[in-house]
N, C-alpha and C positions, 0 to 999 in steps of 0.2 A: 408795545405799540408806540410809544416815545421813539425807538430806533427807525421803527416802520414811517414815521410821519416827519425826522425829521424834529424833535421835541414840542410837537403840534406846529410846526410851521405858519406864520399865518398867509402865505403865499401858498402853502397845499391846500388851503380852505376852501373847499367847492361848491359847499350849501348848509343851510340854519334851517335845522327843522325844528320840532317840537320837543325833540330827544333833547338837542345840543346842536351842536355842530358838527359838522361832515367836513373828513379830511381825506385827500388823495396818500395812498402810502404804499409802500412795496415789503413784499413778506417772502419769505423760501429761499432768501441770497438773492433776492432782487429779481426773483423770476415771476413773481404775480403778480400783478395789480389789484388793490382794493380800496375800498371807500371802508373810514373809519369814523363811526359817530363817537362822540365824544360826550357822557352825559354834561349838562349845562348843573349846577349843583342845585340849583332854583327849579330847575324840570320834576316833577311828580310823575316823570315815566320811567319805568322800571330797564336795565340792563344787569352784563355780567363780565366781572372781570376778575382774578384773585389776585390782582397786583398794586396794594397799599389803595387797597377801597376804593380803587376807579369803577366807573361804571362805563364797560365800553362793548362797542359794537361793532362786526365786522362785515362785511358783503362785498363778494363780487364786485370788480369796479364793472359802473354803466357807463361806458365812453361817450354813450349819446344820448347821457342823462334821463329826462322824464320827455312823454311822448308832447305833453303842454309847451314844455320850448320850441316846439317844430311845427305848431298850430298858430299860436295867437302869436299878435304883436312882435315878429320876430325880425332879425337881420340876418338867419340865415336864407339858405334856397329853399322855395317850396318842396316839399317831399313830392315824389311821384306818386301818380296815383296804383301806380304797382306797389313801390313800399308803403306804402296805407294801407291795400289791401293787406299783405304781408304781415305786417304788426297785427293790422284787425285780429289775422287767422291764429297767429302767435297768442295773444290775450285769450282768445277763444278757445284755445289749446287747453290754455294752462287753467283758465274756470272750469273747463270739461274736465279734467286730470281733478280739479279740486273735488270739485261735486260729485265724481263718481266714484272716488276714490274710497279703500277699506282701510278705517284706521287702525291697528295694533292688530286686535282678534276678533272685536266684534266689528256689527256690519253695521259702518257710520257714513257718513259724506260730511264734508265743509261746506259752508255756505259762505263765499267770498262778504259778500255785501257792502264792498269798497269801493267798488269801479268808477274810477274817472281817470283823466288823463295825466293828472299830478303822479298815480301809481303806477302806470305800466313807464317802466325803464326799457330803455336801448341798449343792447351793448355795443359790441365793435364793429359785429357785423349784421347790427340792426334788428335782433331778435330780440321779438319781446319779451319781459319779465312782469310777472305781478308783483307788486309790492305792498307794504303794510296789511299786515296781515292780523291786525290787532281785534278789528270787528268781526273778525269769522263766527263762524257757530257750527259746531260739530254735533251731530244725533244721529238718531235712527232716519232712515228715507221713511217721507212721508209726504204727504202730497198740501200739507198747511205749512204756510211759510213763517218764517218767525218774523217776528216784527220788524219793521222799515228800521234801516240803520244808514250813517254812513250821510253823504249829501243829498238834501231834498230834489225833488223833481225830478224831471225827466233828462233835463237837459245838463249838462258840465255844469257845473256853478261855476267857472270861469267864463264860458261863453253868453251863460243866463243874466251873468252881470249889466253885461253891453245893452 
């Protein structure tokens, strides 16, 4: 990961989350792109790596980061309202895939219970991705919901702020 990043560059650095920090880096002889967490040694959140006890993490790079940069407060262009629809149906996809999905052998579903706009990522060409997947909850289908998790309300807590 050191080769990949460039020895953690601090110019590959593209976001601090709760893990550590997020580094841009190239993997395969330079043919993929990914985003590389880096655990923070102060972080209480768990990763995996078997090289001299790093704690690291690797994902798909999102070129067009998280869907929140393209809403609030921004200097880029507003998105279309074709690509909003798009993403919506994208996110929409991927909690459908979750929720209905059969884990291992027996018959489970996930329960995302993460959604806001800090999590679904973009990639290159704009398809959404859910992210953090920490709060799931995996059982049997049943029709009682497990407990509220995740951000209160109804609304983004980024836009509920204002």
């Amino acid at each position: 990961m050191k080769a990949a990043t460039n020895k953690f560059r601090l110019s590959l650095r593209v976001d601090q989350g709760a893990f550590g920090p997020v580094f841009s880096g190239k993997i395969a002889g330079g043919k993929t792109k990914v985003a590389i967490k880096r655990r923070d040694p102060y972080s209480m959140h768990i990763g995996y790596c078997d090289e001299m006890g790093e704690m690291i993490l690797v994902y798909n790079y999102m070129a067009h980061g998280c869907l929140r940069d393209h809403l609030y407060r921004t200097k880029q262009p507003p998105l279309t309202w074709n690509r909003r629809l798009e993403i919506c149906i994208g996110a929409a996809r991927g909690l459908h895939s979750l929720h209905t999905s059969q884990i291992i052998h027996e018959v489970s579903r996930v329960i995302y219970r993460n959604l806001k706009t800090t999590n679904i990522l973009l990639d290159e060409e704009w398809v959404a991705k859910l992210t953090d997947l920490a709060l799931c909850k995996t059982g049997p289908p049943t029709d009682v919901m497990p407990r509220v998790m995740g951000s209160g309300g109804l609304l983004d807590p980024d836009r509920s702020a204002n």
